[in-house]
C-alpha positions in Angstrom: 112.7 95.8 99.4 114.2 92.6 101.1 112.6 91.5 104.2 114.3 90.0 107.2 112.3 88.2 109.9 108.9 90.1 108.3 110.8 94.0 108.5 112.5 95.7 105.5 116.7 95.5 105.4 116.7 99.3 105.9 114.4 98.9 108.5 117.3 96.5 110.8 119.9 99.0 109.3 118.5 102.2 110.9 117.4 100.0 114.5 121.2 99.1 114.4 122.4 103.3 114.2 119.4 103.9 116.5 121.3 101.5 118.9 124.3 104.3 118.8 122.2 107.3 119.6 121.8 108.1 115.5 118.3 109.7 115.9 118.0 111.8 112.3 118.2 109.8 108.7 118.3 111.2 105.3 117.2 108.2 102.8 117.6 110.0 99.1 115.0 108.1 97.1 114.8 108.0 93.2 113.9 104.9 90.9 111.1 103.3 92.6 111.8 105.9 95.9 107.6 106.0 96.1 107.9 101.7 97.2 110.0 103.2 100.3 107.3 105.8 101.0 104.8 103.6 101.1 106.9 101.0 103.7 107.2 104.7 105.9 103.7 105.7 105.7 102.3 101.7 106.3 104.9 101.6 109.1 103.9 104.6 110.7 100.2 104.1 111.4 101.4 100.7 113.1 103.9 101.1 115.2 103.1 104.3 116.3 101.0 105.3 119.8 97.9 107.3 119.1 96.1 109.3 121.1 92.7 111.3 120.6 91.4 114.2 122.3 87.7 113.7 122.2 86.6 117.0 123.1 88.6 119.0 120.7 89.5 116.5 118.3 93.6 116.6 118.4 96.1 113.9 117.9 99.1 112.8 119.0 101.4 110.1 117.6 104.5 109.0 119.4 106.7 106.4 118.6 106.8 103.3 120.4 110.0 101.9 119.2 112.2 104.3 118.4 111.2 108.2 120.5 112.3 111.0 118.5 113.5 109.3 115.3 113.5 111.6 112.3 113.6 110.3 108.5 114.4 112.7 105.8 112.6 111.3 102.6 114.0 113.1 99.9 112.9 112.8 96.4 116.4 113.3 94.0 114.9 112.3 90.8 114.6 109.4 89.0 117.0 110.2 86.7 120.3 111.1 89.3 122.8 108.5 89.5 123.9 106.8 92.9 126.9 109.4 92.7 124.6 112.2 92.2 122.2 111.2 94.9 125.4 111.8 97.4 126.8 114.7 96.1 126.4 117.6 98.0 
């Protein structure tokens, strides 16, 4: 994935919508979708807020950035076409 300024292109693309009140993505992955996984799952143990309950053990992550931004990863195959990826 290109970087600008150290983040991935899709990564400015999705700030920008975020800007407009776009809150929800759906990125339909195939050929080489697991690269993008693994920029999501690095991404989201470091820009996240954690917090720890010590005396049961429970979690919370929150967004720092970007509060209640939802990505759809969805696997299409590696064999669908672009077309295919946007057919409904």
């Amino acid at each position: 994935m290109v970087e600008i300024g150290g983040k991935p292109m899709l990564w400015h693309i999705m700030n920008i919508y975020a800007a407009y009140g776009y809150k929800e993505f759906v990125v339909a992955l195939g050929y080489k979708g697991e690269i993008i996984r693994i920029i999501f799952s690095i991404n989201m143990h470091h820009t996240r807020n954690l917090t720890v309950n010590l005396n049961n053990g429970k979690g919370d992550r929150s967004w720092r950035k970007w509060p209640g931004l939802i990505v759809h990863l969805l696997d299409t195959g590696t064999d669908t076409q672009t077309g295919g990826r946007i057919n409904v």
